[in-house]
VOBA-1610 file (N, C-alpha, C; in pm, whole numbers, padded with zeros to 5 digits, always signed):
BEGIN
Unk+00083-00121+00000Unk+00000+00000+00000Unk+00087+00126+00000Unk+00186+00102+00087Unk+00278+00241+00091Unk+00334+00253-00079Unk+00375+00166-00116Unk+00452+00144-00263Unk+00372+00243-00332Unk+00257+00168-00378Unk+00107+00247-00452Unk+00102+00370-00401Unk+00137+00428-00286Unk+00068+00548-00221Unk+00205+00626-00269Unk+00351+00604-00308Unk+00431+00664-00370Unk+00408+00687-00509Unk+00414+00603-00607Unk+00406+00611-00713Unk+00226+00690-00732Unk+00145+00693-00639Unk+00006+00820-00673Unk+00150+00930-00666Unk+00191+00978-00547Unk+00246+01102-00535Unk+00328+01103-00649Unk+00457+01047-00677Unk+00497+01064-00828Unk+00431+01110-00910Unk+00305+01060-00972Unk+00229+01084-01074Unk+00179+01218-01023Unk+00124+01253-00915Unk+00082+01352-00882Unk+00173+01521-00934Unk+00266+01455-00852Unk+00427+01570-00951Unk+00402+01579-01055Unk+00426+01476-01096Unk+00439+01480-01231Unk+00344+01557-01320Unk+00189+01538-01257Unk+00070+01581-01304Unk+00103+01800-01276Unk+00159+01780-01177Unk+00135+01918-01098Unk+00285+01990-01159Unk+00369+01914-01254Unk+00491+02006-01277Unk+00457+02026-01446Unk+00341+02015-01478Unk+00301+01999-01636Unk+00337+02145-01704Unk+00330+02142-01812Unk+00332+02273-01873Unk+00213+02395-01895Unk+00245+02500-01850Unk+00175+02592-01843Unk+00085+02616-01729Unk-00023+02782-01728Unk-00077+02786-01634Unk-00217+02664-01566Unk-00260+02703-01483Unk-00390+02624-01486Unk-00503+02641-01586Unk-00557+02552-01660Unk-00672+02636-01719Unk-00802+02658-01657Unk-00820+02781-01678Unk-00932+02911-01598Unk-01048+02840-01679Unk-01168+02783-01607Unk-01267+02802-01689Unk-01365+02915-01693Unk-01422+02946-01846Unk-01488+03036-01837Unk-01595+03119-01765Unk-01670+03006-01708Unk-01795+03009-01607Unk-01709+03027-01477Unk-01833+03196-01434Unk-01832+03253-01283Unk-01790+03150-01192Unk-01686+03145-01067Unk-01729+03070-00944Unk-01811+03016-00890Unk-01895+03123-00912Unk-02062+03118-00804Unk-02147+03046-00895Unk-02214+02925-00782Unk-02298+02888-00899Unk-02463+02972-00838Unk-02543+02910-00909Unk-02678+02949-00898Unk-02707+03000-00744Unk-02745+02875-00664Unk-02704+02890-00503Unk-02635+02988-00467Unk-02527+03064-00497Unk-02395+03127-00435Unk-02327+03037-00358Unk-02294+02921-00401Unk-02194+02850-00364Unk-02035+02924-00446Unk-01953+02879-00395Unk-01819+02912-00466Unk-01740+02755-00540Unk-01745+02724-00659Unk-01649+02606-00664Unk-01592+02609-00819Unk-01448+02616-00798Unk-01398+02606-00923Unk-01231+02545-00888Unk-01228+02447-01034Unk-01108+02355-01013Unk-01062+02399-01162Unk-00892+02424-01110Unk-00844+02455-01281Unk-00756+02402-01236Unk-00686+02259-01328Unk-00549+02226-01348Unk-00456+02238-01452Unk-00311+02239-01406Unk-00233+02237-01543Unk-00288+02164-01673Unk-00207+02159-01785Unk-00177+02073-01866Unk-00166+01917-01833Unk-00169+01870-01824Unk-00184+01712-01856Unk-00123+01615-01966Unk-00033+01623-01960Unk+00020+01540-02095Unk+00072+01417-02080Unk-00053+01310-02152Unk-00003+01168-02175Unk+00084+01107-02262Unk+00147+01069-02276Unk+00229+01039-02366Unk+00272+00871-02413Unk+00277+00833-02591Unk+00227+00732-02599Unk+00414+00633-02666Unk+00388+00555-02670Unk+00554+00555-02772Unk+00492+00498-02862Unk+00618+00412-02928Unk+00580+00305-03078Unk+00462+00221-03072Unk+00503+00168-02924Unk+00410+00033-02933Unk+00297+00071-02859Unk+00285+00169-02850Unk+00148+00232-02779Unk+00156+00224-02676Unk+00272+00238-02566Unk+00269+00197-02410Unk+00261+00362-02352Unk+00161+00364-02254Unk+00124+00491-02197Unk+00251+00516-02094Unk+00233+00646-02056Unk+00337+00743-01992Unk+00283+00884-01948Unk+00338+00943-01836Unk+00301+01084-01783Unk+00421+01154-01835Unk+00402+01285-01935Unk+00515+01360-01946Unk+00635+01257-01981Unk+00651+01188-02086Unk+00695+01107-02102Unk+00804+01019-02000Unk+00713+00965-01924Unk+00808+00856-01818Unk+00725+00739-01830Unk+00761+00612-01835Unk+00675+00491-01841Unk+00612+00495-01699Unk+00488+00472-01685Unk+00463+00442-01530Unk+00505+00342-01484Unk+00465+00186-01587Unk+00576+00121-01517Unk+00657+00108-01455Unk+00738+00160-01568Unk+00915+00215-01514Unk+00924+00230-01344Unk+00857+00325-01318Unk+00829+00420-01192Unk+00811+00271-01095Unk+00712+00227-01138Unk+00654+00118-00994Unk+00762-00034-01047Unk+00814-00020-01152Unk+00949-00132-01106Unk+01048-00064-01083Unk+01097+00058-01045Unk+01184+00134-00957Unk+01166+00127-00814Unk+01053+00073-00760Unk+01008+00097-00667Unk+01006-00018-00587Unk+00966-00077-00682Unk+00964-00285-00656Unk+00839-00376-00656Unk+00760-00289-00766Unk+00682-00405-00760Unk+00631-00380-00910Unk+00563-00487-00922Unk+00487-00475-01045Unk+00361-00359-01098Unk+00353-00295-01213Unk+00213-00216-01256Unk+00217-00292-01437Unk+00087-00355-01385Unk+00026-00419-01529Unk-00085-00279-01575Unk-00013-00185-01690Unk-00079-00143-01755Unk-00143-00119-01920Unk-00124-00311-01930Unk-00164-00327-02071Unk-00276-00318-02114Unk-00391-00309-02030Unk-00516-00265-02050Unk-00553-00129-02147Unk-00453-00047-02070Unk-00455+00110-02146Unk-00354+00141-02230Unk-00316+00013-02352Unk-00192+00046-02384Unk-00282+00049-02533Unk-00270+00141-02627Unk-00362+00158-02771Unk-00259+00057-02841Unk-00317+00025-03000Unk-00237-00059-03041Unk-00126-00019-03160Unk-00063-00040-03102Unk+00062-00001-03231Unk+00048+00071-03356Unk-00052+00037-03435Unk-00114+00122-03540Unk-00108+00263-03514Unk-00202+00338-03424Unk-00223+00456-03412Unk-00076+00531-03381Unk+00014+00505-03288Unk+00054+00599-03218Unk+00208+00599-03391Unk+00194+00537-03473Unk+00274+00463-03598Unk+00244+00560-03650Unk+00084+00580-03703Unk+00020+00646-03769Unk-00013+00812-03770Unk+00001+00812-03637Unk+00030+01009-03592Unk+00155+01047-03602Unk+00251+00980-03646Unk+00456+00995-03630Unk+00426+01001-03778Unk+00346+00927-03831Unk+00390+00921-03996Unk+00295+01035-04057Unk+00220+01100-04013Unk+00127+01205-04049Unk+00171+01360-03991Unk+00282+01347-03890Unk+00370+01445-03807Unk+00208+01510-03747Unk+00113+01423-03661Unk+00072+01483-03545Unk+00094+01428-03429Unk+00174+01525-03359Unk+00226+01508-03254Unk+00187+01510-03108Unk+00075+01596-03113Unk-00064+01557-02997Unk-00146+01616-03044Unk-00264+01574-02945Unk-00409+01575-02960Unk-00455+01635-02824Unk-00503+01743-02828Unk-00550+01827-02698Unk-00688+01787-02667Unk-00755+01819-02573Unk-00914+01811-02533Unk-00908+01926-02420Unk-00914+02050-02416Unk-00945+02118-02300Unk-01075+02140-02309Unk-01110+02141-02164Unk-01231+02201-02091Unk-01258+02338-02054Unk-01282+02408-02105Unk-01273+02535-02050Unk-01407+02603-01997Unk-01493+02579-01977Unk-01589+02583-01887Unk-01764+02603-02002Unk-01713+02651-02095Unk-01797+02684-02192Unk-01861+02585-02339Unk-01760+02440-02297Unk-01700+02382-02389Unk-01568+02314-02418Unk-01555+02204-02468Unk-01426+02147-02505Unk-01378+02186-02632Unk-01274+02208-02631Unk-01202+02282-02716Unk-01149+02156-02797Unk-01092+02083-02900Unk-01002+02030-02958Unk-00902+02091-03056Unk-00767+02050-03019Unk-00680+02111-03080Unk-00554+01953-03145Unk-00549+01999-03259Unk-00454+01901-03345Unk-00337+01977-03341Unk-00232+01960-03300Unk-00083+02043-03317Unk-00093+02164-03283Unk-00196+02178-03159Unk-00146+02320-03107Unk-00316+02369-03201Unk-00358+02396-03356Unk-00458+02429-03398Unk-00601+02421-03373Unk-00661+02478-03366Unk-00839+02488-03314Unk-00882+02408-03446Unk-00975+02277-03379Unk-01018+02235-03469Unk-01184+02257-03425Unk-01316+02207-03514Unk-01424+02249-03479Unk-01458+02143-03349Unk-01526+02234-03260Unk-01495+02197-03099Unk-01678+02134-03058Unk-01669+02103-02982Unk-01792+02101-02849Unk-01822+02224-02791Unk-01913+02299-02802Unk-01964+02426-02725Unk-02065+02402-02639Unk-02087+02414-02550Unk-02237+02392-02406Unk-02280+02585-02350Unk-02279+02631-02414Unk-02296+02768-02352Unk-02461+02793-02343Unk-02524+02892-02310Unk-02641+02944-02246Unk-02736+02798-02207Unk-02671+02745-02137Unk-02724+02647-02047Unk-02774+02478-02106Unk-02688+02474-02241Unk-02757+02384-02324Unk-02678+02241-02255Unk-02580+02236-02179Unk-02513+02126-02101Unk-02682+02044-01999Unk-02701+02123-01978Unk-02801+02089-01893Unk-02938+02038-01964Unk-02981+02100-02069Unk-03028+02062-02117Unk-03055+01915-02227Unk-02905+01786-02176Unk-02937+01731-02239Unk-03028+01612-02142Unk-03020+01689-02049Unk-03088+01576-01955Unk-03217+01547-01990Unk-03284+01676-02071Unk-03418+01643-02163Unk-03414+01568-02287Unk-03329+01496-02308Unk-03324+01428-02422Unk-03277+01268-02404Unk-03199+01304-02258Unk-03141+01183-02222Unk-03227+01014-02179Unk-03358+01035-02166Unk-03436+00919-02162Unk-03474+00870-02281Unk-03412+00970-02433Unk-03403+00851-02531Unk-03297+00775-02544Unk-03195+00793-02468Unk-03104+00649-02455Unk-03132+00532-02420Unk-03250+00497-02363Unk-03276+00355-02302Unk-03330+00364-02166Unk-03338+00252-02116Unk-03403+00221-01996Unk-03298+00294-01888Unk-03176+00326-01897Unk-03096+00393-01829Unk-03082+00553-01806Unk-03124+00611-01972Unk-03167+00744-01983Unk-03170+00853-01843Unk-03351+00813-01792Unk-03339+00917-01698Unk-03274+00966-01573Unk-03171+00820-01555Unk-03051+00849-01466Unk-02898+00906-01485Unk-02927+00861-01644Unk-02840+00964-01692Unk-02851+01099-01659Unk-03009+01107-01730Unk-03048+01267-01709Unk-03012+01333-01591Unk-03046+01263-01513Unk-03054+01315-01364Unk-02881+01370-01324Unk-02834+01238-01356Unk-02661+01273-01324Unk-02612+01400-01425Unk-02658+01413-01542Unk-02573+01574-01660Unk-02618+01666-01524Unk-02794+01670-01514Unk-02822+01800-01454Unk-02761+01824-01310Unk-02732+01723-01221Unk-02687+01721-01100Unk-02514+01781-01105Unk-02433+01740-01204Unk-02330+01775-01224Unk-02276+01874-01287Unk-02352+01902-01405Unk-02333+02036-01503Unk-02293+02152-01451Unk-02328+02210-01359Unk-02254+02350-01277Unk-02161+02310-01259Unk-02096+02154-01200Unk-01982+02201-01149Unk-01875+02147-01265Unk-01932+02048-01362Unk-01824+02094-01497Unk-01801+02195-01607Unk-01894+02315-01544Unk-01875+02416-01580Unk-01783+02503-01520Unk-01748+02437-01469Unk-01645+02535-01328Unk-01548+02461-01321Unk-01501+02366-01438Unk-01369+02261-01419Unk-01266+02323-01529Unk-01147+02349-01489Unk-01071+02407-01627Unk-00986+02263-01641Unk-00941+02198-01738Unk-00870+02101-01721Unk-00830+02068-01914Unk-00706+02070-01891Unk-00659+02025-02045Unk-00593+01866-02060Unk-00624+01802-02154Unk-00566+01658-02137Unk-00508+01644-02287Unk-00377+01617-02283Unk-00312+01661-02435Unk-00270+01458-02417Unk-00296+01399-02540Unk-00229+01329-02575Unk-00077+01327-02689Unk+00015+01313-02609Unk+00150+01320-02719Unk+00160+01185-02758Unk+00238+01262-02912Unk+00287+01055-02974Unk+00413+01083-03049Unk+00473+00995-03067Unk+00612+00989-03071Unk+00657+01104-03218Unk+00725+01192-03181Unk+00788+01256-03298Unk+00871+01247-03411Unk+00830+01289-03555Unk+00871+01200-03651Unk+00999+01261-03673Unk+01113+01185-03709Unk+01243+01211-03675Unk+01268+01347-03839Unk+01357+01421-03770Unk+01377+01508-03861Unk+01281+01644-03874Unk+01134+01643-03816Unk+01042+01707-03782Unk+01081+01776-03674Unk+01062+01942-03687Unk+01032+02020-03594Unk+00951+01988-03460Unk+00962+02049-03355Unk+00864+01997-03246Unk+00747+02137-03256Unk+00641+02078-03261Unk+00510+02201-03263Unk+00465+02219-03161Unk+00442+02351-03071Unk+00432+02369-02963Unk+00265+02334-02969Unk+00230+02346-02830Unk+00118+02304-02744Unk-00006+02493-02850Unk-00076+02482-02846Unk-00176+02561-02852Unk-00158+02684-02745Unk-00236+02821-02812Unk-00202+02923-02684Unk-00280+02892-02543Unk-00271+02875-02421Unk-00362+02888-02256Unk-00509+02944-02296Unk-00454+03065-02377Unk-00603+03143-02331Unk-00670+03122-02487Unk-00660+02960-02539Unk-00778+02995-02637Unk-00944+02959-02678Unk-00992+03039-02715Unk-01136+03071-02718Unk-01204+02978-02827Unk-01300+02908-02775Unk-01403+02821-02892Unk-01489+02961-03001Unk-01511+02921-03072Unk-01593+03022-03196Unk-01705+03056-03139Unk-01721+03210-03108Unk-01856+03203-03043Unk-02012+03167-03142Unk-02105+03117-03058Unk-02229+03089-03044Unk-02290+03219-03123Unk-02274+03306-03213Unk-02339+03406-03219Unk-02390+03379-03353Unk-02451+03467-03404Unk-02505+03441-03574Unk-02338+03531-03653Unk-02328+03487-03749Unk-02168+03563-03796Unk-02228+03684-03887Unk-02133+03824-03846Unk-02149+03904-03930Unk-02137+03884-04103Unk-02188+03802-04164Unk-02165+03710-04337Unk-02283+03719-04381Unk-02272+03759-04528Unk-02410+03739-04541Unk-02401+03583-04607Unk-02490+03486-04604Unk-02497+03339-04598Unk-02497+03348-04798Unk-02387+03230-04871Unk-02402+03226-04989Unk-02529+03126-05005Unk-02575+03045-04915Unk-02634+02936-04941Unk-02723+02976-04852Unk-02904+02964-04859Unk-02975+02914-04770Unk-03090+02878-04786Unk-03131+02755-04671Unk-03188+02653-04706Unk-03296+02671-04540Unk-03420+02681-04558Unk-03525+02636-04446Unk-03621+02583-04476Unk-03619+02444-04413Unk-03776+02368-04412Unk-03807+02285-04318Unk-03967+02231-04337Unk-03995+02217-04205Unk-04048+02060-04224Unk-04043+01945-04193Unk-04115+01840-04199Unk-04168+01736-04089Unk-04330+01715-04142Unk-04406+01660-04051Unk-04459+01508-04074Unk-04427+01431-03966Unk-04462+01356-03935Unk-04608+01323-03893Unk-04701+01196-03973Unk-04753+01185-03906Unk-04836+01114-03817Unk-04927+01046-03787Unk-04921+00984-03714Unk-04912+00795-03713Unk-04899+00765-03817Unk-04829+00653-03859Unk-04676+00680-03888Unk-04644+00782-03880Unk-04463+00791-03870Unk-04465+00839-04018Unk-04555+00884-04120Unk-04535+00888-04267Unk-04454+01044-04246Unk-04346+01088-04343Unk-04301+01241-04356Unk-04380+01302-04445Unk-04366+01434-04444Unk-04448+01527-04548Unk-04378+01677-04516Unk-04346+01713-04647Unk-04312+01859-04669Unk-04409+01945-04764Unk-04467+02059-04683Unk-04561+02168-04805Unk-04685+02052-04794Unk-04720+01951-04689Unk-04842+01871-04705Unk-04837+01743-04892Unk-04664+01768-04928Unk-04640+01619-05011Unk-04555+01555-04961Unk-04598+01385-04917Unk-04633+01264-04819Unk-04514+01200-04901Unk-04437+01113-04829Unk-04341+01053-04872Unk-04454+00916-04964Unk-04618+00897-04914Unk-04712+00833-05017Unk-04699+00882-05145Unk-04771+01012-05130Unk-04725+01066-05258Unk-04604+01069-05366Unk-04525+01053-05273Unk-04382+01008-05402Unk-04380+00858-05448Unk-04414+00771-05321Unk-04438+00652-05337Unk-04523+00601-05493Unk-04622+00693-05451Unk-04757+00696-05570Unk-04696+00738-05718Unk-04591+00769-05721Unk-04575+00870-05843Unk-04395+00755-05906Unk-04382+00640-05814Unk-04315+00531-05847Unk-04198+00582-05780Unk-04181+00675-05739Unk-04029+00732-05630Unk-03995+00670-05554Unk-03898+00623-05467Unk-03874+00528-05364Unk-03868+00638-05245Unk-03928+00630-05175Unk-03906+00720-05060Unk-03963+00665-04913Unk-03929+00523-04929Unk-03926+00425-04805Unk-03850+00546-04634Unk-03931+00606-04620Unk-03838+00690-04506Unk-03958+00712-04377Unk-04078+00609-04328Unk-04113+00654-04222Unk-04074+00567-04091Unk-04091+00638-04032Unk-04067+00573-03913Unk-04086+00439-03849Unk-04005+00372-03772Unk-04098+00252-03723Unk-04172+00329-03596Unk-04289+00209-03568Unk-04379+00231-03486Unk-04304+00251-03334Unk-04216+00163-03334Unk-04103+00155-03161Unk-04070+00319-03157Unk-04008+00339-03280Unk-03917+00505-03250Unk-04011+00619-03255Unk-04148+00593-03316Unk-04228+00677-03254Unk-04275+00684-03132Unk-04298+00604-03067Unk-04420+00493-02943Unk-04283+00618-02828Unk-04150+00566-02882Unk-04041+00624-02793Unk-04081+00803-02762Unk-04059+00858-02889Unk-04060+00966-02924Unk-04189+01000-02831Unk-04268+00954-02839Unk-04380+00992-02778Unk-04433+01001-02645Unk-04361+00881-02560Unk-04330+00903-02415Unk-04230+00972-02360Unk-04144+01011-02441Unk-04035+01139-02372Unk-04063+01296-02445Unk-04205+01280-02505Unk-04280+01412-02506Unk-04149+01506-02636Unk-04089+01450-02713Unk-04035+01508-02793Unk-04097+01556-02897Unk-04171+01672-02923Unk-04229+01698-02990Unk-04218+01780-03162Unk-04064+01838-03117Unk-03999+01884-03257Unk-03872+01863-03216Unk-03767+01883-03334Unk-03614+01883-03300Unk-03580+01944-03457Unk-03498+02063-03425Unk-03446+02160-03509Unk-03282+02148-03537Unk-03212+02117-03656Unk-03135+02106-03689Unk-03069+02270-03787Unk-02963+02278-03754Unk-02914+02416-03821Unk-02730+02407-03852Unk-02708+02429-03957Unk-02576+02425-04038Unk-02543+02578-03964Unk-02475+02671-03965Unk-02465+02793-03999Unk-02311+02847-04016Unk-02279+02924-04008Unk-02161+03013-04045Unk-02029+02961-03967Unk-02066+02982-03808Unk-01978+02930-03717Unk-02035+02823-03644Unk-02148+02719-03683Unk-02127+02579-03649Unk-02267+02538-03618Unk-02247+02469-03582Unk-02401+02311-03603Unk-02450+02292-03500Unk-02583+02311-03467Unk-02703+02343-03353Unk-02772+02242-03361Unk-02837+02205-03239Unk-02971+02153-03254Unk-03008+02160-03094Unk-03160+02166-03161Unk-03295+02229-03046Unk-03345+02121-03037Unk-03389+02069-02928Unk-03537+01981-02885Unk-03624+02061-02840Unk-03734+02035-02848Unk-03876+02115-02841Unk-03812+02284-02801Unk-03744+02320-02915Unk-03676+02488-02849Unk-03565+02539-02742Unk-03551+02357-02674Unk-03402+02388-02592Unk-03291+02361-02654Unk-03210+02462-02643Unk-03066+02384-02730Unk-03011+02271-02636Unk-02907+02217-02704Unk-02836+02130-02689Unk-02733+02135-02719Unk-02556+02117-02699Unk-02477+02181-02707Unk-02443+02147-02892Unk-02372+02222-02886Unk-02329+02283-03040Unk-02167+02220-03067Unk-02188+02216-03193Unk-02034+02204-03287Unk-01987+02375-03308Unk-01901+02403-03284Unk-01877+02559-03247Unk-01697+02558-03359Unk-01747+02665-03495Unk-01631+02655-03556Unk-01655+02763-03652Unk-01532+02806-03685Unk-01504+02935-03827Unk-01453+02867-03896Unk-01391+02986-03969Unk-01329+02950-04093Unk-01189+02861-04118Unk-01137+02954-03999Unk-00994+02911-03955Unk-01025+02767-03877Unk-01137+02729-03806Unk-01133+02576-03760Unk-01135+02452-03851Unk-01192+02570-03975Unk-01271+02406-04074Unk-01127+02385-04149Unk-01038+02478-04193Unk-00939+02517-04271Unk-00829+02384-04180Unk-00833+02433-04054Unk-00736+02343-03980Unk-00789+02191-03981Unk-00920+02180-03963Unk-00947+02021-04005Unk-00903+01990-04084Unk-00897+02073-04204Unk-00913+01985-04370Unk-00778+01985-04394Unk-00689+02068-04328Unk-00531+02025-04332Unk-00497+01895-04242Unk-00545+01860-04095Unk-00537+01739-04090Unk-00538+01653-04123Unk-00678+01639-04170Unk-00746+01527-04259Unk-00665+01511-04390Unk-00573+01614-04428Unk-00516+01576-04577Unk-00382+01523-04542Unk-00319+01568-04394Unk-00236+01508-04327Unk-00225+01332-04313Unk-00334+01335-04204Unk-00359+01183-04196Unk-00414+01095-04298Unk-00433+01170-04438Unk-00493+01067-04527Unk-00425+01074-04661Unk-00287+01075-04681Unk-00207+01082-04809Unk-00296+01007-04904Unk-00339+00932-04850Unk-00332+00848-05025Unk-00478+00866-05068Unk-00577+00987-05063Unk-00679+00977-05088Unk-00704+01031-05216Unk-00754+00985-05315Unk-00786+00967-05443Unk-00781+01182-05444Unk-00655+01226-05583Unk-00715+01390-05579Unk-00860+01412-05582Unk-00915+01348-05664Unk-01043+01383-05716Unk-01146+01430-05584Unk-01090+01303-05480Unk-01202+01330-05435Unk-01152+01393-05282Unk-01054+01426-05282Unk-01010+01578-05190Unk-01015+01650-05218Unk-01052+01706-05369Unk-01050+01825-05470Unk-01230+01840-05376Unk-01238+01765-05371Unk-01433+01788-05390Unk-01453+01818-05204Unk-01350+01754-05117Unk-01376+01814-04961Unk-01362+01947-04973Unk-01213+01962-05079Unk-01180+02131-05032Unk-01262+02246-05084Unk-01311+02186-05174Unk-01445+02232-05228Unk-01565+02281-05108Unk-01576+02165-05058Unk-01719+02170-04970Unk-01682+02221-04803Unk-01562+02160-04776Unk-01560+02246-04620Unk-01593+02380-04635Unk-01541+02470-04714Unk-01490+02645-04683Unk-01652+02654-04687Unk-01739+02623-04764Unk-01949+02624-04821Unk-01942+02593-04634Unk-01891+02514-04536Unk-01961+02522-04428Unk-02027+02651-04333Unk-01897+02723-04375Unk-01863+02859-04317Unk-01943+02949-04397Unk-02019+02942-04528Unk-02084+03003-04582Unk-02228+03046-04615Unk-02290+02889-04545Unk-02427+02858-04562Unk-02530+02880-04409Unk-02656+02866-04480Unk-02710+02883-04351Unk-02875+02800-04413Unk-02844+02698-04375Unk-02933+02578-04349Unk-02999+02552-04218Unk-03151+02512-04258Unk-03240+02459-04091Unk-03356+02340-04141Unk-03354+02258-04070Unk-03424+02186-04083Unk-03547+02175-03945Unk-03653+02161-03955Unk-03735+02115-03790Unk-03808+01997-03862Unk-03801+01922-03767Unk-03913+01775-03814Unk-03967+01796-03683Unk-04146+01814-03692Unk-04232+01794-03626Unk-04313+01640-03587Unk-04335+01545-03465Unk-04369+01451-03478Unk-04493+01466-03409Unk-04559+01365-03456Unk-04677+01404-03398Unk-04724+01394-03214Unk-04816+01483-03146Unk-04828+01477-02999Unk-04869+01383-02937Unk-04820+01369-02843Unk-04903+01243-02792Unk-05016+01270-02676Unk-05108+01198-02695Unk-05276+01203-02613Unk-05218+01272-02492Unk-05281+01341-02454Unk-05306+01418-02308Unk-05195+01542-02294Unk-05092+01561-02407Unk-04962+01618-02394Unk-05023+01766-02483Unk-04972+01879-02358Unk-04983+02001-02414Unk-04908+02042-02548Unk-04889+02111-02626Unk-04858+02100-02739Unk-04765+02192-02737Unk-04623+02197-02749Unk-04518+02302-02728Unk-04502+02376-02884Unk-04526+02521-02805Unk-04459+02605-02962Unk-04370+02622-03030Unk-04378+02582-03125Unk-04264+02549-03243Unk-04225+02680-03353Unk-04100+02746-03301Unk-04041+02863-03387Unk-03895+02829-03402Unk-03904+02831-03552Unk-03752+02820-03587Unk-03675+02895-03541Unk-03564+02864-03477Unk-03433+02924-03450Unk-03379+03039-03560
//
């Protein structure tokens, strides 16, 4: 026990001598209550080698607990050889995930890629959605909403490193203080836009402008697209009554019955940094048809698309008002 209770403190150092400041999350101290609680830690950097064997700040843990004298079996968490091969041969050298109170940030080599956003309270809000997961759902639910303040109040960065490709520069870590794309509508005017609305109905059939996926049927179209009876029957005991989908300028929304839910949060400069990854990690992909991504990412940043599918109410259920975002 003493052994184990050294090698925690090791790791603990190790955890606590990381690079850079703590990260600050964005969200006040105070929560609702006026309680006070906020946790910001360093950097965090795991680190992987050839054969995928994990490490803190590159030291084997192992290592550490057979320095010590005893055994640590950590082949459980060891990835498999492929990947950590495959980020050395693509020269990415880590993979960030910070928390910054507003949202997880992801960063490829230090770059903002398009992130996780939870801002004006939509973290919480997935607990209204969460009893369509299964019979487990509303304990899910229960646990987002019970916890959500206070991982809003967690600053914490977790960088995975992987072995550096020889001859390659080392690329520093991303700046401390950086910001997810805000949540706002973008000063652009949209090259593309697209709004419509489709209803379900109560056999699960779709219909847009009141023409029935029958109607296409009727006219020899294949438009096999209604629902089964289970995913309605579902839909219908967790009172889901619309769900709004939206593309836009700086990133990808969606509403249940008018509550958001957290967002894909990204510009120009995020989609730009994906599509250099992605051309990174994927040499050998046919020009033609990378010609046609680089084509279509930058249109993300340009368009402004919405979709709402209305399903039908279920008996005794007040009927929630439905306005597009």
């Amino acid at each position: 026990m003493r052994r184990f209770a050294l090698v925690a403190l090791v790791l603990a150092s190790l955890l606590l001598a990381s690079c850079g400041p703590a990260i600050m999350p964005a969200a006040a101290p105070q929560t609702e209550s006026g309680e006070t609680f906020v946790i910001a830690l360093p950097r965090i950097v795991l680190t992987f080698d050839e054969q995928g064997n994990p490490g803190v700040e590159g030291v084997a843990l192992e290592e550490i607990a057979r320095s010590l004298g005893f055994a640590l079996d950590l082949s459980q968490y060891r990835i498999h050889e492929f990947y950590p091969q495959w980020m050395e041969a693509a020269n990415i050298q880590h993979i960030e995930l910070r928390q910054t109170g507003d949202g997880i940030a992801l960063l490829v080599n230090g770059a903002l890629m398009p992130s996780l956003s939870f801002q004006d309270g939509s973290l919480q809000r997935i607990a209204d959605v969460a009893p369509l997961l299964g019979q487990n759902g509303p304990a899910i639910g229960q646990l987002i909403a019970k916890f959500a303040p206070l991982v809003q109040r967690l600053g914490l960065s977790v960088v995975l490193k992987f072995p550096q490709q020889e001859g390659a520069a080392e690329i520093p870590y991303g700046p401390d203080d950086i910001k997810l794309a805000q949540l706002q509508p973008a000063a652009v005017d949209p090259s593309a836009v697209a709004k419509f609305e489709v209803k379900y109905d109560e056999q699960g059939v779709p219909s847009i402008l009141g023409i029935s996926a029958r109607d296409l049927q009727s006219l020899g179209l294949n438009a096999n697209v209604a629902l089964a009876p289970s995913v309605l029957a579902q839909l219908q005991a967790n009172n889901v009554q619309h769900v709004q989908l939206s593309s836009r300028s700086n990133g990808m929304y969606m509403w249940v019955n008018g509550s958001p839910l957290p967002a894909i949060a990204w510009d120009n400069s995020a989609l730009q940094n994906a599509l250099q990854v992605y051309e990174q990690m994927n040499p050998g992909v046919p020009k033609a048809y990378l010609d046609l991504i680089r084509t279509f990412v930058p249109m993300l940043a340009q368009t402004d698309v919405s979709v709402m599918v209305h399903f039908p109410v279920a008996a005794g259920a007040e009927p929630i008002p439905a306005t597009m975002q």
